[in-house]
N, C-alpha and C positions, 0 to 999 in steps of 0.2 A: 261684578266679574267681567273681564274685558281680558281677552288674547287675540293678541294676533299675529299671525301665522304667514311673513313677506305678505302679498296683495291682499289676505282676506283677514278679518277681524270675525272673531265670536265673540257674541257680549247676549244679555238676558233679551228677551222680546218685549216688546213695551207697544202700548196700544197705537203709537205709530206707525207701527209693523202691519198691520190689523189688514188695510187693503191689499200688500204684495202677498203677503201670508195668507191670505183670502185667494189670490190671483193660482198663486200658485198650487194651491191644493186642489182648486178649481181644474185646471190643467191638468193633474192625475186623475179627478172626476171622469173628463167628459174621455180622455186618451187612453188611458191603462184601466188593467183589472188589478193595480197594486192598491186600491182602495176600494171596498164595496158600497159605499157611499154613488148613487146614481143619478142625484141633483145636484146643479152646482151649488153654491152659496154666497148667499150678499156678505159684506162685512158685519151687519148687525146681524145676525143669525149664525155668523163664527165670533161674535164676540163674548158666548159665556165658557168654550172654549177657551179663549185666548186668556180670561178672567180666570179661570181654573187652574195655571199656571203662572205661580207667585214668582217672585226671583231669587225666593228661598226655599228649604223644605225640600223634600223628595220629588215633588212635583215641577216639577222645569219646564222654560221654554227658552232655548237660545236657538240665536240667527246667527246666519252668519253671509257679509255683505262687502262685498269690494271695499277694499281699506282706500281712500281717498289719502290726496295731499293732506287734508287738513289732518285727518288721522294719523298719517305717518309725522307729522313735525305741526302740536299744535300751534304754535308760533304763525301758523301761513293759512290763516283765512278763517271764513266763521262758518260755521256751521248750519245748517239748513233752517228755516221759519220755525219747523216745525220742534229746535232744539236738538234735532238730531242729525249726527254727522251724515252729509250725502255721502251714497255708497249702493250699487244695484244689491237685492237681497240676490244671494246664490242657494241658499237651503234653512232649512231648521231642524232643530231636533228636540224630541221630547221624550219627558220619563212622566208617565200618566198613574193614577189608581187602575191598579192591576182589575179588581171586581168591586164593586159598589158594600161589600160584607166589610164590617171591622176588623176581623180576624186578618183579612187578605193587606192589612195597611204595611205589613216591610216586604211587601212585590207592588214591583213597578209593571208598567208596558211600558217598551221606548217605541221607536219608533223615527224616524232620518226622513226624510225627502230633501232633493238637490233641483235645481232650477236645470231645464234639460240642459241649458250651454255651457253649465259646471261641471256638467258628469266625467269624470275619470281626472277630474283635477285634484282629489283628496280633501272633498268639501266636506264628504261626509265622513271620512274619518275624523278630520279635523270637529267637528263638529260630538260626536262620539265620544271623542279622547277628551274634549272641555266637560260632557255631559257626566261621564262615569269621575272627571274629577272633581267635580259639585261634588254626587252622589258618595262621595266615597266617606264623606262626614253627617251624611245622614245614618237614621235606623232603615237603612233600604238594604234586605237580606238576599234579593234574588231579583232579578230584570228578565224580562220574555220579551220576545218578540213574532210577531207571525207576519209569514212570508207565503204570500201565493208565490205557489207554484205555476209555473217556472220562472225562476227570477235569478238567475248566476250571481249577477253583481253585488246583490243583497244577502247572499248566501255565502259569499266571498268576507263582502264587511264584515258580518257577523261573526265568522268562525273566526276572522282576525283578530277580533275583540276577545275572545275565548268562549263566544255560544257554542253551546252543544246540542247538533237536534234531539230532542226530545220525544217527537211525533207527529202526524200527520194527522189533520179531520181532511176526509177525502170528498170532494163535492160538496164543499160548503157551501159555498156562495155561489150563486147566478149571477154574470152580468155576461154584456154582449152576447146573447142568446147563446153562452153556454155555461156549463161549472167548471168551476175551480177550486183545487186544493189550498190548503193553510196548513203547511211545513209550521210547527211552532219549537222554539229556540229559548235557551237559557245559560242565564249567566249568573253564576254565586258572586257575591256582591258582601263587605262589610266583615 
């Protein structure tokens, strides 16, 4: 699977990814309360992670990263050591196992993060609009999402997408010595 959308490209995450996908989730760790997670992470320690997300299946991981010359006209140059085309990552998005239960396997969690110098460029819709059209050929009945509170942008995406809120757990989570809400979000799927 590979779109691209003028300068950016979506295509599946591949263990290449593994360090900026690391970097950058790192970066919502130590900045934001948009993740309760309060240690950063090495790459080996986000790699069962990254492994849990096939490039098939309900379960996804797409990136999505500055579309380079070689990407726009393969004809013009080669591609990086590593086999993969250079290109800065700008975000990623994922559709997770909603609850570890059998029953819960046609719900997702998704889930978007954007690299902060992407923001309001349409990485993460872009990135959403690839995600839900994977999904749209799997058995995936419903996608949720949860949003601390207060988060506009995120609550903007979603309702764009067609989430509807659903409800509030109020003072879920502690970080930066105080709590926070988790607005949770759904979307009929299939």
């Amino acid at each position: 699977m590979l779109q691209q959308h003028g300068e950016v490209q979506v295509r599946a995450g591949a263990e290449a990814d593994l360090p900026a996908l690391t970097d950058l989730y790192n970066h919502y760790i130590r900045e934001t309360c948009i993740t309760f997670d309060l240690e950063p992470f090495t790459p080996e320690q986000r790699r069962p992670w990254l492994l849990s997300h096939p490039q098939d299946g309900p379960h996804r991981l797409l990136v999505a990263q500055e579309a380079t010359d070689r990407m726009k006209n393969p004809h013009n140059g080669a591609a990086s050591a590593s086999g993969r085309p250079d290109g800065g990552l700008l975000g990623y998005a994922t559709s997770s196992a909603f609850r570890p239960k059998a029953a819960y396997a046609p719900s997702v969690e998704v889930t978007v993060y954007c690299a902060p110098h992407a923001a309001g460029r349409g990485v993460g819709a872009l990135l959403y609009k690839t995600l839900f059209e994977a999904l749209a050929d799997e058995d995936v009945h419903r996608a949720y999402a949860g949003i601390v509170q207060p988060n506009e942008a995120s609550t903007r995406l979603h309702t764009r997408f067609g989430f509807r809120h659903i409800g509030t757990y109020t003072e879920v989570g502690r970080k930066f010595g105080r709590y926070w809400d988790v607005a949770w979000y759904q979307k009929d799927l299939g």
